[in-house]
N, C-alpha and C positions, 0 to 999 in steps of 0.2 A: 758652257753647259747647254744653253739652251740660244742660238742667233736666226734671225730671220734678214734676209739681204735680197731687198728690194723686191718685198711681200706686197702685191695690191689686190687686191677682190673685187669685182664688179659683177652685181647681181643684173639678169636681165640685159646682160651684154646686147648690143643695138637693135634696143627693144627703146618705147616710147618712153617708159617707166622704166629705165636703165637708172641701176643705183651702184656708186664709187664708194664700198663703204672702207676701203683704204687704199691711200696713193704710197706706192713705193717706198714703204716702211721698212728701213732698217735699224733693228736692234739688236745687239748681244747683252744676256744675261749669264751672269758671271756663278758658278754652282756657289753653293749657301745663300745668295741674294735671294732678298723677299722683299720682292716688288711690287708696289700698289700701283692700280693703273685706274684713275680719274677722266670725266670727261662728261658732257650736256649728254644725251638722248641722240644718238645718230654721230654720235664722233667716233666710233669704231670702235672701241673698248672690248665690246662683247665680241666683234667679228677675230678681236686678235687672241684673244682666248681661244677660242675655236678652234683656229687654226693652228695654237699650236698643240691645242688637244686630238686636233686630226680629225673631230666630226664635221667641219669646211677644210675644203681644201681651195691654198689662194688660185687666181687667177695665173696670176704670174710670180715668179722670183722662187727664192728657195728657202725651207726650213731643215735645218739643222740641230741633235742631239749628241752631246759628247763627239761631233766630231762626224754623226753619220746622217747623210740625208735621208729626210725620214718625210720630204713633202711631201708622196703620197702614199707613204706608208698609213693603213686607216686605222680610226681612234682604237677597235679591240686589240693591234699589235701592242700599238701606242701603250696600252694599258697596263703591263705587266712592268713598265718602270714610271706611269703617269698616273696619279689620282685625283680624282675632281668632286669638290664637297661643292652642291648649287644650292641657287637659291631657297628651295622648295625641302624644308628637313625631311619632305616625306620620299624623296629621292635617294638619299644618300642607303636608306635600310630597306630592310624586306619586313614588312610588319607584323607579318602570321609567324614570324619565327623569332628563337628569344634571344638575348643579347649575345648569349655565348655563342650560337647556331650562326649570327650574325659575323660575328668576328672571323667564326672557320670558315666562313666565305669569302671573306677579305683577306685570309691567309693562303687562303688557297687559290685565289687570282689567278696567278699564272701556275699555277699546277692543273691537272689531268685529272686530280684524285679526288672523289667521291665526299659527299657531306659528311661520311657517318669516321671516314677516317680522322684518328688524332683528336675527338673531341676524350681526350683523359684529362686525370687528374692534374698530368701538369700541366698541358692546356692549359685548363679553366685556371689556375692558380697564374698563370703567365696575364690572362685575361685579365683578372680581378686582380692583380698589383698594378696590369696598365690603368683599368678603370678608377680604381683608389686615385689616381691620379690626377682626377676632376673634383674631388670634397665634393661629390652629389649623392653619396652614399649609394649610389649603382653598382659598389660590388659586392653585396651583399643580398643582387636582384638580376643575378646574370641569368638565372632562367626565366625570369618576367619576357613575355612579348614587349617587342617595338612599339605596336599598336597598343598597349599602356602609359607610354611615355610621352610626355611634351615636349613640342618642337623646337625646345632649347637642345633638352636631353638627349632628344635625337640627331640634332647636329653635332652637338660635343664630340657623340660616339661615333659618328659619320669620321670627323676626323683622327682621332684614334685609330679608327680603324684603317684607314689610311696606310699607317706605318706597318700593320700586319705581313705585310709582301714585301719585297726588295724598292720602295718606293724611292725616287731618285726627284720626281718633280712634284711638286702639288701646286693645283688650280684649285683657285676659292672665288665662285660664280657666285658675287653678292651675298655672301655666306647669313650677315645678320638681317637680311632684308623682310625678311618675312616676322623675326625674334621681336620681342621688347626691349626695352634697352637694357636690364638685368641677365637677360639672357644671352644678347649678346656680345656684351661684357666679358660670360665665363667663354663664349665660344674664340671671342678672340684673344685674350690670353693662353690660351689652350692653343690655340696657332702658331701665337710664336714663342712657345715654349715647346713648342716642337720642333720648329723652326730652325730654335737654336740647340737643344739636346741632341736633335737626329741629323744635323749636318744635311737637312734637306733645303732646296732650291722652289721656293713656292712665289708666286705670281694670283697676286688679288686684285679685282674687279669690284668698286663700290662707289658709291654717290654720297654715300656719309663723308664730308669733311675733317668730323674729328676722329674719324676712323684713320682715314688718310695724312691725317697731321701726326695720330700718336704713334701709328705703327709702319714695320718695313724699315729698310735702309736706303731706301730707293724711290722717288714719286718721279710718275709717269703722267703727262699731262696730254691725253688726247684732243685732236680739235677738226674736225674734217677728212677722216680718217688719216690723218699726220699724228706723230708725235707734236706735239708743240713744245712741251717743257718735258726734259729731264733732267732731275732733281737729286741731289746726293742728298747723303744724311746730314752733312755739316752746313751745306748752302739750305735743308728744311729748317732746319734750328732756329735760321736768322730770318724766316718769313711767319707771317702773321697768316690764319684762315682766311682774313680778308682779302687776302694776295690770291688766295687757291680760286675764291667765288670771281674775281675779276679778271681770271684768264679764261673763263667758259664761253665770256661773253665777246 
């Protein structure tokens, strides 16, 4: 689904402040895998997200989708099979508009056609059986604005909205970082219970530990822009969080 072979990035190339923020990274991710990718403050993490959302492009090496090279293919191509929920819930919506308006815009991603098309009845009913599907009673508030909702609720719907288009990969940019931790609780069950219903291919970025110990099938351990550890789901099983804090250093 998704492979990068021999990905590096260097910002400020033979500049005094020249920064490696990855060395010749290669990885394949396998479609349905949901992969957490861990790591300090400057180990790369976010650069390789990036890259394969296409808003960096590497320095060197190549990235690959389903088989087609797409390294500098740029992130708005990228976008009508890539979706990307960040850290900041007030990113993922448009806040002057209401949940339903919200969603036709996420369905309509990679179409041509106009806001006002397709907002009918059975839309909104398509809409409000997905939203029923967070227990936050929002489908009952599909015309409330975004800009009434809290930053739980708005990332919930961030990724819902997600699956609106022919979505094939999802990036999760720190998704709970900004939440409480009730919030981001519903936000990450809601991940991978899309994860697993939609037969999607998603790739997450976080610094929470027990975010990274409970979920995904996959732990990715960055360390200088390297890979350091890659982790299946049976070899996580048999390690402890103390194992995870002890390779950053």
């Amino acid at each position: 689904m998704v492979e990068l072979k021999g990905v590096s990035k260097v910002f400020n190339s033979g500049k005094p402040n020249e920064i490696v923020a990855l060395r010749d990274v290669n990885l394949h991710i396998k479609a349905r895998d949901f992969v957490v990718i861990v790591g300090s403050n400057g180990s790369g993490k976010s650069t390789l997200l990036n890259i394969i959302a296409g808003s960096l492009q590497s320095t060197a090496g190549l990235v690959s989708m389903d088989s087609h090279d797409v390294t500098r293919m740029p992130e708005f191509k990228r976008s009508k099979w890539v979706a990307r929920v960040f850290q900041d819930p007030l990113q993922g919506t448009a806040e002057g508009l209401s949940i339903l308006e919200n969603f036709r815009l996420a369905a309509l991603r990679s179409s041509t056609k106009g806001l006002s098309i397709g907002l009918t009845r059975n839309f909104a009913a398509e809409v409000k059986d997905k939203v029923s599907f967070l227990g936050l009673g929002l489908e009952n508030k599909l015309h409330q604005t975004m800009a009434t909702l809290s930053g739980g609720q708005r990332q919930a719907l961030s990724l819902l909205m997600s699956i609106m288009a022919d979505l094939k990969i999802l990036l999760l940019d720190e998704p709970t970082a900004a939440l409480d931790p009730r919030s981001a609780e519903v936000v990450l069950k809601v991940a991978d219970r899309i994860v697993s219903e939609y037969d999607i291919t998603a790739v997450m970025v976080t610094h929470n530990m027990k975010e990274a110990y409970q979920y995904g099938n996959r732990l990715i351990v960055m360390k200088d822009g390297c890979i350091n550890r890659d982790i299946s789901n049976e070899e996580k099983r048999n390690l402890e969080m103390t194992d995870l804090y002890g390779w950053f250093v």
